[in-house]
PyMOL Python script that loads the backbone (N, CA, C, O; Angstrom):
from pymol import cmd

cmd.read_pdbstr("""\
ATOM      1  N   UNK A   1       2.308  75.417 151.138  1.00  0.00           N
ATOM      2  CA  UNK A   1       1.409  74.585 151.908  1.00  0.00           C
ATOM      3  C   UNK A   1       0.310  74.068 150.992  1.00  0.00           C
ATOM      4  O   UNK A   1      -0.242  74.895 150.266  1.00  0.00           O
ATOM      5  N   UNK A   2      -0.048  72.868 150.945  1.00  0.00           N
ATOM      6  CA  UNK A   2      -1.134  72.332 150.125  1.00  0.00           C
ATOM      7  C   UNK A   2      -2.523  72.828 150.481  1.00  0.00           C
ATOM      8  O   UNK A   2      -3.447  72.537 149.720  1.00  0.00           O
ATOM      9  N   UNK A   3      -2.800  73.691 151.778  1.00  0.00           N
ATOM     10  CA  UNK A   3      -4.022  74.087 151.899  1.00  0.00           C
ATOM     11  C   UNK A   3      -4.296  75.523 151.273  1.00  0.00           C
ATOM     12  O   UNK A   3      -5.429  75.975 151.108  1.00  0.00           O
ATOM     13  N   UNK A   4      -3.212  76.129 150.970  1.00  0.00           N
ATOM     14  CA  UNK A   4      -2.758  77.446 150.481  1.00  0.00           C
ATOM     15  C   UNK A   4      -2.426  77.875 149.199  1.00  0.00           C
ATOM     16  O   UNK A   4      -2.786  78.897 148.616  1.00  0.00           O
ATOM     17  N   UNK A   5      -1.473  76.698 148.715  1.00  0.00           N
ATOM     18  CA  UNK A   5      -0.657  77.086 147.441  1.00  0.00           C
ATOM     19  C   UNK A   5       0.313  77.743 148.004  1.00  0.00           C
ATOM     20  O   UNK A   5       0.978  78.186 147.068  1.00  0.00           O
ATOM     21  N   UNK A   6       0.892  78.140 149.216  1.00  0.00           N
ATOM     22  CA  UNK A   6       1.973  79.100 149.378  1.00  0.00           C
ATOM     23  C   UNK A   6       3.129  78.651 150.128  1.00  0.00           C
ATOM     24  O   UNK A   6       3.279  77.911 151.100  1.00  0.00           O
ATOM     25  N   UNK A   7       4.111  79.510 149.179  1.00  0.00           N
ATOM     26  CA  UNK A   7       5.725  78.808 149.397  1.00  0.00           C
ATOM     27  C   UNK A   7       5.950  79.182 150.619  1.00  0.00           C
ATOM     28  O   UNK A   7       5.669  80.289 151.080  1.00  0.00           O
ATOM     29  N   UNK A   8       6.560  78.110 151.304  1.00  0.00           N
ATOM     30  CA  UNK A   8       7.146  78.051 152.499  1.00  0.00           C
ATOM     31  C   UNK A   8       8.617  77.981 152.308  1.00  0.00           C
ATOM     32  O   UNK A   8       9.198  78.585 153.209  1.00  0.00           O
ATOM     33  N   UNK A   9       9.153  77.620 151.718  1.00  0.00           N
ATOM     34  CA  UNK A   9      10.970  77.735 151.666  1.00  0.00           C
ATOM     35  C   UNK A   9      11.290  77.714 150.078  1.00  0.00           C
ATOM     36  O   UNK A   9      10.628  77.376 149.096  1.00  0.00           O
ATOM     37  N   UNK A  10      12.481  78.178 150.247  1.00  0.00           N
ATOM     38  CA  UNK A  10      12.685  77.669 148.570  1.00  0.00           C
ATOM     39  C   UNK A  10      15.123  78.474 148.718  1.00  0.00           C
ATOM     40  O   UNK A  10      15.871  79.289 149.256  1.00  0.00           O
ATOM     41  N   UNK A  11      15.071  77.741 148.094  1.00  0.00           N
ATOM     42  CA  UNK A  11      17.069  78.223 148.076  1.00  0.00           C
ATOM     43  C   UNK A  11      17.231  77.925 147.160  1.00  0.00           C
ATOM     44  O   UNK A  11      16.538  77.035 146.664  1.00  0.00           O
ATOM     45  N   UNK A  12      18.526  78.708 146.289  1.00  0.00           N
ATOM     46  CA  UNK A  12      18.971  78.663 145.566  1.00  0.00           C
ATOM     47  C   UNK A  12      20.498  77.731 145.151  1.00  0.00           C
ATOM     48  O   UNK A  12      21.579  78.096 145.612  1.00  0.00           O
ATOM     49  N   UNK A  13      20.376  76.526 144.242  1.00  0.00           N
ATOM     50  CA  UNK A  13      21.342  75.425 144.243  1.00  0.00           C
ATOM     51  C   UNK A  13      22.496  75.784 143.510  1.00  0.00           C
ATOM     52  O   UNK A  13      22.454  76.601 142.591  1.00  0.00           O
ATOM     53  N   UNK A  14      23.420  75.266 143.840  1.00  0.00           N
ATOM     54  CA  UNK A  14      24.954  75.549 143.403  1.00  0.00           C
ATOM     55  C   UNK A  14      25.113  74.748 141.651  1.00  0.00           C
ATOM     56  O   UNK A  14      26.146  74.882 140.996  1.00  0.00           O
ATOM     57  N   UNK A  15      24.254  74.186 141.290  1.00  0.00           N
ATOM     58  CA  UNK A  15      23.970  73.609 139.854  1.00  0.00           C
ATOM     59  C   UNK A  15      23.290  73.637 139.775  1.00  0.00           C
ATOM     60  O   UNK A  15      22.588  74.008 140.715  1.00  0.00           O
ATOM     61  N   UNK A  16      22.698  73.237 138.451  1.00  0.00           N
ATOM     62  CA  UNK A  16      21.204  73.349 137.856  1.00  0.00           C
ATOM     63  C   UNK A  16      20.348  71.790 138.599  1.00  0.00           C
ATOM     64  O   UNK A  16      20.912  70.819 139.103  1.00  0.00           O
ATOM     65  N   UNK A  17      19.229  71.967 138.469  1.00  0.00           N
ATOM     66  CA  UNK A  17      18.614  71.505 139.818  1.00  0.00           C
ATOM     67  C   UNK A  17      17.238  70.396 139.094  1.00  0.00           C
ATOM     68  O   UNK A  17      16.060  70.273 139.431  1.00  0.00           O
ATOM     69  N   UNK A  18      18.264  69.560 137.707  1.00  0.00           N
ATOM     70  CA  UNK A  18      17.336  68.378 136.993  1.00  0.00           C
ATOM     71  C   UNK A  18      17.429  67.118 137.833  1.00  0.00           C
ATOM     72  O   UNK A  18      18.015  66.167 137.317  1.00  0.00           O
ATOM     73  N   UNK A  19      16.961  66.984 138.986  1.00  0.00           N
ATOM     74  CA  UNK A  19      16.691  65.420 139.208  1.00  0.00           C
ATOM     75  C   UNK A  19      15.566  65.528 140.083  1.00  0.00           C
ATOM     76  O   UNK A  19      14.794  66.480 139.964  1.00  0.00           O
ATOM     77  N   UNK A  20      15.398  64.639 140.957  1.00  0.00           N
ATOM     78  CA  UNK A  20      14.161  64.398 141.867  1.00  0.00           C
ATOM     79  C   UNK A  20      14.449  64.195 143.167  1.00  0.00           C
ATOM     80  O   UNK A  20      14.792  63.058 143.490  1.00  0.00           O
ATOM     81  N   UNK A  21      14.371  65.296 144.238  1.00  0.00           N
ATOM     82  CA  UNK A  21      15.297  64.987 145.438  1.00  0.00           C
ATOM     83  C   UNK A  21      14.292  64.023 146.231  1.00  0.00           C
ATOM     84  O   UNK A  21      13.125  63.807 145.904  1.00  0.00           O
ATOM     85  N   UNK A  22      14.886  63.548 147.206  1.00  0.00           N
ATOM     86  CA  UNK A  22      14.256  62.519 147.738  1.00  0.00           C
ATOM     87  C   UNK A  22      14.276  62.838 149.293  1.00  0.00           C
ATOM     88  O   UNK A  22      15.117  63.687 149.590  1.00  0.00           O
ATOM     89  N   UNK A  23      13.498  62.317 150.388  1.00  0.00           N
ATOM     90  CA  UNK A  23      13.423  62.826 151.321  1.00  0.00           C
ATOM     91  C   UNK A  23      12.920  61.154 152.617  1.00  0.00           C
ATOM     92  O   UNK A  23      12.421  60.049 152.403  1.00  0.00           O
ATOM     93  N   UNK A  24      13.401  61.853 153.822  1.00  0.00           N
ATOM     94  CA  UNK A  24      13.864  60.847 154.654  1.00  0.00           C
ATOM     95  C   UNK A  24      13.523  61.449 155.919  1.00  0.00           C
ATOM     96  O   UNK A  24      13.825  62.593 156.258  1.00  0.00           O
ATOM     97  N   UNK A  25      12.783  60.488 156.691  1.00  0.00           N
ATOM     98  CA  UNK A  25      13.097  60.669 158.122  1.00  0.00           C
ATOM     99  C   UNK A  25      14.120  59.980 159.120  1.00  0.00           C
ATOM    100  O   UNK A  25      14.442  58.793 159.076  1.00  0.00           O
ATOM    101  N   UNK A  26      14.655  61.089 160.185  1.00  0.00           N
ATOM    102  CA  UNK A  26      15.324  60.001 161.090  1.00  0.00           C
ATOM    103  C   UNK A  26      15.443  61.080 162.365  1.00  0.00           C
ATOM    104  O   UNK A  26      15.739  62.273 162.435  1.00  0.00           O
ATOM    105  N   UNK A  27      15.035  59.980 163.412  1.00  0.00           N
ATOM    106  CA  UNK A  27      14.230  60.266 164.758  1.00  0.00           C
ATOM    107  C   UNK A  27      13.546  61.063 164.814  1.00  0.00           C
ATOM    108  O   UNK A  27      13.830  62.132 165.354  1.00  0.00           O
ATOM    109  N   UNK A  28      12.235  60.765 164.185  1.00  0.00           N
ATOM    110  CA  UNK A  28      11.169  61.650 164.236  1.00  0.00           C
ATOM    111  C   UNK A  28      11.713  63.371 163.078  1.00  0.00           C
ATOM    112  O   UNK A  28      10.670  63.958 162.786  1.00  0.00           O
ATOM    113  N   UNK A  29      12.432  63.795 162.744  1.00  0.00           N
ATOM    114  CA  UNK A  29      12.927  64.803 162.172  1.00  0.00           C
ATOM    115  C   UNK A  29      12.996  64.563 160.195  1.00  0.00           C
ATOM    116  O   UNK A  29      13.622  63.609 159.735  1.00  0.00           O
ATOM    117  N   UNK A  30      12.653  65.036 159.760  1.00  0.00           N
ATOM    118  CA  UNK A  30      12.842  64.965 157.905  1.00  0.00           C
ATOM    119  C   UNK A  30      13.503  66.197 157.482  1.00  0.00           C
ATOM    120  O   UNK A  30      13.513  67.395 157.766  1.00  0.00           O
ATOM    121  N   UNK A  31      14.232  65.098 156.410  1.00  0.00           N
ATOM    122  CA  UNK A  31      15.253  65.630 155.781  1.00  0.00           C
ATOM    123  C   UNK A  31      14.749  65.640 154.293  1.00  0.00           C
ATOM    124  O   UNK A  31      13.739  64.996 154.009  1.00  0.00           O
ATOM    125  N   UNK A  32      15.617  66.555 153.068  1.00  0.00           N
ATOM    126  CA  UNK A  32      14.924  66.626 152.046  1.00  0.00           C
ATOM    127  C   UNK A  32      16.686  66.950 151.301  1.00  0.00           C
ATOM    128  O   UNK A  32      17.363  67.978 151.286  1.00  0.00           O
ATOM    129  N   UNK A  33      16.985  65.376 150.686  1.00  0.00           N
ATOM    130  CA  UNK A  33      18.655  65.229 149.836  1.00  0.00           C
ATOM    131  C   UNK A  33      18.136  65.442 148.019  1.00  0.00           C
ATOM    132  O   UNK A  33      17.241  64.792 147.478  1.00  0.00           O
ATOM    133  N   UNK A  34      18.941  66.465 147.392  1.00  0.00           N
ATOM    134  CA  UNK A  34      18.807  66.396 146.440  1.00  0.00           C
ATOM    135  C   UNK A  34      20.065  66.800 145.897  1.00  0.00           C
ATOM    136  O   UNK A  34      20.729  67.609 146.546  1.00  0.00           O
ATOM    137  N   UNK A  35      20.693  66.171 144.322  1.00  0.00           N
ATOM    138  CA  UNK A  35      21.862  65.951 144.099  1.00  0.00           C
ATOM    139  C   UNK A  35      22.020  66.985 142.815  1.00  0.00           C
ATOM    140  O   UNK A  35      22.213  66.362 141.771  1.00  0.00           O
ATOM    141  N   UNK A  36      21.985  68.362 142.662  1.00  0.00           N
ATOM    142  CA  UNK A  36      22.054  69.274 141.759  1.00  0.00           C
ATOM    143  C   UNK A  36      23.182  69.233 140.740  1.00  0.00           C
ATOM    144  O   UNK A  36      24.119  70.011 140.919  1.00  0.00           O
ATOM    145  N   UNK A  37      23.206  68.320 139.570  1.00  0.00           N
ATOM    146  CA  UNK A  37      23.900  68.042 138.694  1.00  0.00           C
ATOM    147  C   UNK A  37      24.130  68.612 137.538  1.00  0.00           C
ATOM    148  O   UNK A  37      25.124  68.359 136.859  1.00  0.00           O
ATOM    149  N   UNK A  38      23.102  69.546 137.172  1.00  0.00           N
ATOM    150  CA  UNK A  38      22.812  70.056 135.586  1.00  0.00           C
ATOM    151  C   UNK A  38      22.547  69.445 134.792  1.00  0.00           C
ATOM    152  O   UNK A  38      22.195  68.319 135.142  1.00  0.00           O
ATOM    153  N   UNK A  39      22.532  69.687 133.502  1.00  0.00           N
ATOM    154  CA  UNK A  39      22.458  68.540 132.741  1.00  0.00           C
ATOM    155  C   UNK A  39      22.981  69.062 130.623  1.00  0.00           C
ATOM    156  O   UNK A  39      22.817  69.998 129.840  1.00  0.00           O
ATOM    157  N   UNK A  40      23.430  68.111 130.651  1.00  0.00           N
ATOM    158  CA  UNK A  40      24.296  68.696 129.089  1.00  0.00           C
ATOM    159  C   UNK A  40      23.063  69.349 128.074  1.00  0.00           C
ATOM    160  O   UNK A  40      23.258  70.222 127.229  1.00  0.00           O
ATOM    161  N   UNK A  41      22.079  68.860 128.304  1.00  0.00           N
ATOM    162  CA  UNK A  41      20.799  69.654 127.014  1.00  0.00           C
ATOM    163  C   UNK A  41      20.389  71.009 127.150  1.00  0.00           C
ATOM    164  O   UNK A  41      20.312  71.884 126.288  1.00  0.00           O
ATOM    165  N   UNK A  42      20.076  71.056 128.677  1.00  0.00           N
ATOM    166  CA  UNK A  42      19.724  72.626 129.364  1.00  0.00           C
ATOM    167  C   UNK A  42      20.833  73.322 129.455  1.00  0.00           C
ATOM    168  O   UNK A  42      20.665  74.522 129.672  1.00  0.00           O
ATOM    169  N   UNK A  43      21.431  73.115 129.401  1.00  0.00           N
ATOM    170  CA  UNK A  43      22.854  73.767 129.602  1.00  0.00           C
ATOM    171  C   UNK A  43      23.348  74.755 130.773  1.00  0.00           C
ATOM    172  O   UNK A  43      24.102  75.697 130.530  1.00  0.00           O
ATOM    173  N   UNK A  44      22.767  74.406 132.328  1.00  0.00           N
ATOM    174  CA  UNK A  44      22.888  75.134 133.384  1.00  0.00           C
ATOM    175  C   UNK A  44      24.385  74.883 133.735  1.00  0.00           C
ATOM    176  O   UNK A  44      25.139  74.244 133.002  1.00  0.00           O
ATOM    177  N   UNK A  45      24.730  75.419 134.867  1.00  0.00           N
ATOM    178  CA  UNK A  45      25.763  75.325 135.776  1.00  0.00           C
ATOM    179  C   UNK A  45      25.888  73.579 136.070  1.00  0.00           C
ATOM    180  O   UNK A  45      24.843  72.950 136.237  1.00  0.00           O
ATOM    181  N   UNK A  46      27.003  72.985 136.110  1.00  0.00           N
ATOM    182  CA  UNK A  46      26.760  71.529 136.599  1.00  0.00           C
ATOM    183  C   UNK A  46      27.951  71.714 137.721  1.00  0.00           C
ATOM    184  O   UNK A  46      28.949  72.385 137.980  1.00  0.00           O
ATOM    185  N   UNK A  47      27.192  70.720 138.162  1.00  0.00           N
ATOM    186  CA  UNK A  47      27.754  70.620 139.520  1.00  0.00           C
ATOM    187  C   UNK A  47      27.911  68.980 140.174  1.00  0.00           C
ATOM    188  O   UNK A  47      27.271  68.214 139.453  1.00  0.00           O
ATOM    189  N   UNK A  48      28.695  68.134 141.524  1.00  0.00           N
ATOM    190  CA  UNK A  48      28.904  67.120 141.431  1.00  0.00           C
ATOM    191  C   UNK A  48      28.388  67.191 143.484  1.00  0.00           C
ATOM    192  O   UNK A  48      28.726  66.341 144.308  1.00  0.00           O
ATOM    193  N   UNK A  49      27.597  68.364 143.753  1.00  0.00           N
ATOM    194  CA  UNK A  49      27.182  67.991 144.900  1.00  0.00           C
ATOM    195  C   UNK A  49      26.317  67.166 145.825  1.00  0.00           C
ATOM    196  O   UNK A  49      26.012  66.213 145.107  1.00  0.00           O
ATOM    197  N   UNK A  50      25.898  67.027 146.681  1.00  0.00           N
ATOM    198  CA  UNK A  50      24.880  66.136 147.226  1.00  0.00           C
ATOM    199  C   UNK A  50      24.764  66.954 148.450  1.00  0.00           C
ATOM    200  O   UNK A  50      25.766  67.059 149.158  1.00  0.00           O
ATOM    201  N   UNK A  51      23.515  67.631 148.836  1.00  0.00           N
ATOM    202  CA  UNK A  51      22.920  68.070 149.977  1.00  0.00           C
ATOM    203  C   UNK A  51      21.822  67.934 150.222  1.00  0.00           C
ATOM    204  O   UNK A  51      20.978  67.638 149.378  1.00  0.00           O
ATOM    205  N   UNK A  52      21.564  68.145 151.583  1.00  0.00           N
ATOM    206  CA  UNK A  52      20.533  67.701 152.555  1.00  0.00           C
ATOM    207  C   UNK A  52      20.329  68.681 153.667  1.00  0.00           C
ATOM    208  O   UNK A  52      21.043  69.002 154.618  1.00  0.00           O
ATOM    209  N   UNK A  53      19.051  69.091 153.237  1.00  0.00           N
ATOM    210  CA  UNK A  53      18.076  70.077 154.409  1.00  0.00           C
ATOM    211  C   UNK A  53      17.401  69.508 155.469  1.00  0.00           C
ATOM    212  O   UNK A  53      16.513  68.666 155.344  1.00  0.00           O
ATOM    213  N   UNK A  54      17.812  69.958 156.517  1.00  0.00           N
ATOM    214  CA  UNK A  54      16.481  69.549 157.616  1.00  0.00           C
ATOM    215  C   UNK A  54      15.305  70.432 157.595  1.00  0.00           C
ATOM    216  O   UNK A  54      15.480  71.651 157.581  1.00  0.00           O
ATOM    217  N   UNK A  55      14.253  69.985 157.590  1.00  0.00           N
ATOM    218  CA  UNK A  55      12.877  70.617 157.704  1.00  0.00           C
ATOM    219  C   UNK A  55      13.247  70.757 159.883  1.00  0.00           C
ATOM    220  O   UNK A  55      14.013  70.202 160.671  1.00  0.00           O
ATOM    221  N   UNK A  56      11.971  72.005 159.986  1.00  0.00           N
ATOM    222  CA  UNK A  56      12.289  72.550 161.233  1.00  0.00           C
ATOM    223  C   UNK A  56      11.939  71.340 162.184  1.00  0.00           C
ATOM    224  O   UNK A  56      11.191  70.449 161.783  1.00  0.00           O
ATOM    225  N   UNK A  57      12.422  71.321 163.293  1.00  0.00           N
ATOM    226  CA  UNK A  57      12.167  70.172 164.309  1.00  0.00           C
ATOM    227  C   UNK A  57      10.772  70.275 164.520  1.00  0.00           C
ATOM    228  O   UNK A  57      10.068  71.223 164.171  1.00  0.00           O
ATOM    229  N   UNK A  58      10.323  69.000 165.253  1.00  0.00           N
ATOM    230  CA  UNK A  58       8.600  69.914 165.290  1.00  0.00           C
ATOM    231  C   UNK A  58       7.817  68.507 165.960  1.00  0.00           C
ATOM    232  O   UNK A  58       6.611  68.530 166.206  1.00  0.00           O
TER     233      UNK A  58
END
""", "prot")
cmd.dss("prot")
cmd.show_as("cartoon", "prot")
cmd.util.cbc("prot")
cmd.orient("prot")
């Protein structure tokens, strides 16, 4: 929370987790898509997924 500093969620991605996820509303509800790819320099897990969290209804 920005009034806090304190983590509210956090999961663990099926690849290494170098890009910038991007986030979306739709009907009133947000979503948060990020595409966990790895990357050849860091040398994590790579992966070719694309997922998307809903934040809680509210």
């Amino acid at each position: 929370m920005t009034d806090t500093g304190k983590e509210v969620w956090q999961v663990d991605l099926p690849a290494g987790g170098q890009t910038t996820p991007m986030t979306y509303v739709v009907d009133d509800r947000q979503y948060v898509v990020i595409a966990p790819g790895g990357h050849h320099f860091m040398e994590p897990k790579v992966g070719d997924e694309v997922i998307a969290y809903a934040l809680p209804a509210g």
